[in-house]
C-alpha positions in Angstrom: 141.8 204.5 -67.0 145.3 204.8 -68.2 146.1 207.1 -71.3 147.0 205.2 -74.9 150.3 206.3 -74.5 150.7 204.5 -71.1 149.0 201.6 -72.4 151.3 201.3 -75.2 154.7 202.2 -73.0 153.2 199.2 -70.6 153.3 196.6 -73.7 156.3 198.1 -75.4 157.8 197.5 -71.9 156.8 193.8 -71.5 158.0 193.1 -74.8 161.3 194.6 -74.7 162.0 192.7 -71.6 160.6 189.7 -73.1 163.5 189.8 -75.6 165.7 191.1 -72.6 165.7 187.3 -71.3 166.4 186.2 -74.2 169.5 188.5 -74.6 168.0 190.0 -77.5 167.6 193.7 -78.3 164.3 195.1 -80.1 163.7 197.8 -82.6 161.4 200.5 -83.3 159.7 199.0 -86.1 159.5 195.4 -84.2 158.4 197.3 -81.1 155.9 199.5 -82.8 154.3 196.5 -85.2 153.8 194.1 -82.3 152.4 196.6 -79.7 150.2 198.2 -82.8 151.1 201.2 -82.4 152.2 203.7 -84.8 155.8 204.4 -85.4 156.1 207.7 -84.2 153.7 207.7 -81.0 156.0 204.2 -80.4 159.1 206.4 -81.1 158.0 209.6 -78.6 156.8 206.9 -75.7 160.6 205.1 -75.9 162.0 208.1 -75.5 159.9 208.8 -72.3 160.7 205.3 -70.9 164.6 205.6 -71.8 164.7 209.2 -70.4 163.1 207.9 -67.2 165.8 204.4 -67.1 162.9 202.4 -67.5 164.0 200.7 -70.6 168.0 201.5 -72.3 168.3 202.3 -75.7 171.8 201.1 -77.4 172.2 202.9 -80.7 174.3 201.3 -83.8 173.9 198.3 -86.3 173.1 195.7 -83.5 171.3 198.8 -81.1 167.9 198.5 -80.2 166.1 198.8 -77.0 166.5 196.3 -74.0 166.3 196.1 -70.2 168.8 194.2 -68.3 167.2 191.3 -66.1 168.3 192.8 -62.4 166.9 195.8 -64.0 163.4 194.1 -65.0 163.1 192.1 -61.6 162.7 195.3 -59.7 160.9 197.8 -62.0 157.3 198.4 -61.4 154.5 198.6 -63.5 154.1 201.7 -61.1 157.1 203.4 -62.3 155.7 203.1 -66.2 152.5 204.6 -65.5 154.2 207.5 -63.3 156.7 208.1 -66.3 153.8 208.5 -68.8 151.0 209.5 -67.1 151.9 211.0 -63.6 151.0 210.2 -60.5 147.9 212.6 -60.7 145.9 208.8 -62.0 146.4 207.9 -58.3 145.1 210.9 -56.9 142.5 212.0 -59.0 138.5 212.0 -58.5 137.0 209.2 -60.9 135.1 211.5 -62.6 137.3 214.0 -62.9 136.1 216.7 -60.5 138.8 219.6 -59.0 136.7 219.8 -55.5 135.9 216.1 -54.9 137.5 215.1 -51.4 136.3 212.7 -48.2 134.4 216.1 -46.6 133.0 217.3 -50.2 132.3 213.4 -51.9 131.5 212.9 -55.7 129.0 210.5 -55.8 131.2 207.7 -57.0 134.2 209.3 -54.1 133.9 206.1 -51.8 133.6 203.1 -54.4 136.3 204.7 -56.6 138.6 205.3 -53.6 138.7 201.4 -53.1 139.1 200.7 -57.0 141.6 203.3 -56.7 143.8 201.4 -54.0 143.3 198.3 -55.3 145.0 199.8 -58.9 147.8 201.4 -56.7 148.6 197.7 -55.4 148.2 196.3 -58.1 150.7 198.5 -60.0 153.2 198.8 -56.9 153.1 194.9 -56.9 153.4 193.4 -60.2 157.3 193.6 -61.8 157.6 193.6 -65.7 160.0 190.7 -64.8 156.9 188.5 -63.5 154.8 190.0 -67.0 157.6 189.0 -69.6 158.1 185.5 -67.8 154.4 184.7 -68.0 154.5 186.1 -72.2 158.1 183.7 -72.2 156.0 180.9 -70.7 153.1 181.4 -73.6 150.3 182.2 -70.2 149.9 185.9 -71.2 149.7 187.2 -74.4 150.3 190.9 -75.8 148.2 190.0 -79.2 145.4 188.2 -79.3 
């Protein structure tokens, strides 16, 4: 559903404000080796999710990347997947048709719309704040 660059910038996201509350900056190579990602891709999405103040980047000796708390306890998993992938995943047929609407269905249109809302919520819903608490409190995980 969501592209492999949105996937990564959601768990490079949880873990940077997983070291957030512990007042600790990440780096590129941390960031990149615990999301399993590679380097550069991890590099390109940062620079997506700093651009769009979804994460800050501090350069220097003790720079890394980092989101302050208040920061974390209103940003939206929404606002990730809009900053990578665009809002079109919200909108879009499920299989991908251009003329698929309620007067011309696909024949997945109706089941897919509710799927679709229930993603929306989902995403509007859920802070990275609540994500890195539950990864501080060793309920989620990021690696298996």
């Amino acid at each position: 559903m969501f592209s492999k660059a949105c996937e990564y910038g959601i768990r490079a996201t949880v873990l940077i404000a997983q070291h957030s509350l512990n007042g600790e900056r990440v780096g590129l190579k941390v960031i990149a080796k615990e999301i399993a990602s590679p380097e550069a891709f991890t590099a390109k999405i940062l620079q997506t999710l700093s651009r769009n103040k979804i994460v800050s980047s501090i350069k220097g000796p003790r720079g890394g990347f980092e989101i302050p708390i208040v920061n974390m306890e209103n940003l939206r998993l929404y606002q990730i997947v809009k900053a990578i992938d665009g809002e079109e995943l919200m909108e879009e047929c499920g299989l991908g048709l251009k003329a698929c609407n309620p007067e011309k269905p696909c024949p997945i249109h109706h089941q897919f719309k509710d799927i679709r809302t229930n993603l929306v919520k989902m995403l509007r819903e859920t802070t990275v704040h609540d994500l890195a608490i539950g990864m501080k409190d060793g309920a989620t995980f990021l690696k298996v």
